[in-house]
C-alpha positions in Angstrom: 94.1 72.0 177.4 91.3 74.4 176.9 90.6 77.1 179.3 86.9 77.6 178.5 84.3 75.4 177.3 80.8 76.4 175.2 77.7 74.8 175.5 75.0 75.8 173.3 71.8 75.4 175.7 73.2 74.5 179.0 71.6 75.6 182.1 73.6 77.9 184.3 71.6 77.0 187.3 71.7 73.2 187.3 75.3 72.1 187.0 75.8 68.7 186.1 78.3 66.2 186.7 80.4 67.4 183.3 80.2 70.7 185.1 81.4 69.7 188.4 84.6 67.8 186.7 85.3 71.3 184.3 84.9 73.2 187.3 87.6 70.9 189.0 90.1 71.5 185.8 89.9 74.9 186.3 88.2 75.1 182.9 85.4 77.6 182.6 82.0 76.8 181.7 80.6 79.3 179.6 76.7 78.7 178.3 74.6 79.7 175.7 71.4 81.6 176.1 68.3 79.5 174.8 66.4 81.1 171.0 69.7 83.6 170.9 71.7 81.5 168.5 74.8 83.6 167.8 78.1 81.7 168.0 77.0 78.2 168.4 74.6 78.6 165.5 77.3 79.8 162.9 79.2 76.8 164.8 76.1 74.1 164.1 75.5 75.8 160.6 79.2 74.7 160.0 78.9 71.5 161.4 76.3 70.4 159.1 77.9 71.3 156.2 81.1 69.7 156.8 78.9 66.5 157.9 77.3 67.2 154.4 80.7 67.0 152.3 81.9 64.6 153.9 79.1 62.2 153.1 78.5 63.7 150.3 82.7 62.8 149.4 82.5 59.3 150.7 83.5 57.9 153.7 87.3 57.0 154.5 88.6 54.0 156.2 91.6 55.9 158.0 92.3 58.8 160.1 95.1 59.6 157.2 92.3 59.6 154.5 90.3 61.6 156.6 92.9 64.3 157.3 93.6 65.1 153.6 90.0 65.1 152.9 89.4 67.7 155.9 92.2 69.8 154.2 90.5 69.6 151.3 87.1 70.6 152.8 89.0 73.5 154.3 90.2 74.7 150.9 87.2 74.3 149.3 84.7 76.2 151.9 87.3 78.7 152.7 88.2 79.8 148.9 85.4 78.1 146.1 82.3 78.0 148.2 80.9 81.2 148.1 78.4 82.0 151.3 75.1 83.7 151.8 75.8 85.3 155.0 79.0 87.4 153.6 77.1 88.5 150.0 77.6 85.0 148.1 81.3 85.7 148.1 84.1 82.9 149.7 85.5 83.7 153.0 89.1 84.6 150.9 87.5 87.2 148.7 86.1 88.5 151.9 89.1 89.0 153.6 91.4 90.2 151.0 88.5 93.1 150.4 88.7 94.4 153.4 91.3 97.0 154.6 93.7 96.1 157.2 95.1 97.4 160.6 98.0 99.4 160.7 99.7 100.6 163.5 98.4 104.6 164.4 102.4 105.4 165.3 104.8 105.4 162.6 107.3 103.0 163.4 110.8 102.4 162.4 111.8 99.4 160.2 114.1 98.6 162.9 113.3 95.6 165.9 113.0 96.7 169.7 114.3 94.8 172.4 112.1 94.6 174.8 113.1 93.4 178.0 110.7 93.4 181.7 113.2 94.3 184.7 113.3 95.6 188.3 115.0 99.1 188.8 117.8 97.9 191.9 118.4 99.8 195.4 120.1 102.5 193.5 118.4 103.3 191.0 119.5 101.8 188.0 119.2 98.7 185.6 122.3 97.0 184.3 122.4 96.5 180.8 124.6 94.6 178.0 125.4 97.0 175.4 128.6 97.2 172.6 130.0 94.3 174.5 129.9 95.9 178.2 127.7 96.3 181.1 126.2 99.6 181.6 124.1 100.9 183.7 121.4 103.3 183.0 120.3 105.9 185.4 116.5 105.2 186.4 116.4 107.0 189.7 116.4 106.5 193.7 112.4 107.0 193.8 111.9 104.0 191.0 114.5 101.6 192.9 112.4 97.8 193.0 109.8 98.8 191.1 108.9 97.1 188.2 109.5 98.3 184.9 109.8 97.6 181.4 113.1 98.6 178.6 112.7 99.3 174.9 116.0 99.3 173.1 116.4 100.5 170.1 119.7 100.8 168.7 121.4 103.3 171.3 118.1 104.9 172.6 116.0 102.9 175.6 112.6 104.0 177.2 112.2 102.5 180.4 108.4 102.4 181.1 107.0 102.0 184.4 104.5 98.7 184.1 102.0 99.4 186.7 101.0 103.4 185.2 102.2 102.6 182.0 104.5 106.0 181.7 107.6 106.6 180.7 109.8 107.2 183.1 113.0 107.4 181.6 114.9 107.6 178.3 118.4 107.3 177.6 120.8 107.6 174.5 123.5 105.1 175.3 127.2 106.4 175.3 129.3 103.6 174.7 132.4 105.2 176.2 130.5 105.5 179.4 129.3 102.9 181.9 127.0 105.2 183.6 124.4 106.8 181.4 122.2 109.6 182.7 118.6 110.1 181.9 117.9 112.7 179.0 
């Protein structure tokens, strides 16, 4: 179920019985502010022109029908349709022009674990590693705080979660159970 709900002119002030029985779900009632038609007007803009095709494509007698003609409607606005507010180009043109995100840190093409632990009264976190448990060496002051492990191959960074510093590293020995902090 949602978590919010938008209402394009609702009043803020005078809550209603819909209101009330949101409020009740723990769903959040967020409103629009009246002659400031941002979201809800590209929303109702949208709205009519599906309502458009659809008569204009002829009304279906199941919800099948009306599924694959939907999906067609989708297709068609997203990649044939060309729109006025994004220079008379279709939504696909406009997205493939633009460049995307990349990540600022070069990254490895390798996958981290990533794993959200509790340091224990000693100081360390057991870990599975080669087949064994190991532990790795975190520290007295960290024991039962809450941290979180990045694995890597044989390196870890153990990250505390509240400051968001790193805290430790470790290149894992598999001869050893005990691994120290580099």
């Amino acid at each position: 179920m949602s978590t919010t709900c938008g209402e394009p002119h609702g009043s803020p002030k005078q809550p209603n019985g819909f209101e009330q029985l949101l409020s009740d779900m723990g769903i959040v009632q967020k409103n629009g502010a009246a002659h400031h038609p941002t979201t809800q007007g590209k929303v109702e803009r949208y709205h009519q022109t599906l309502k458009r095709w659809l008569i204009a494509d002829g009304l279906v007698d199941t919800v099948e029908a009306l599924n694959t003609q939907l999906v067609r409607f989708a297709h068609i606005y997203n990649t044939q349709r060309p729109h006025r507010a994004i220079g008379r180009r279709t939504p696909e043109t406009a997205y493939t022009a633009i460049t995307k995100a990349i990540p600022v840190i070069a990254m490895a093409d390798t996958i981290w674990r990533v794993r959200y632990d509790q340091v224990d009264a000693t100081g360390t976190i057991s870990i599975r590693y080669a087949g064994k448990l190991r532990h790795l060496g975190i520290g007295r002051a960290w024991a039962r705080k809450r941290v979180l492990l990045l694995m890597q191959g044989h390196e870890t960074m153990v990250i505390d979660r509240v400051a968001g510093e790193i805290i430790a590293e470790h290149t894992l020995d598999a001869s050893k159970d005990y691994q120290k902090k580099r």
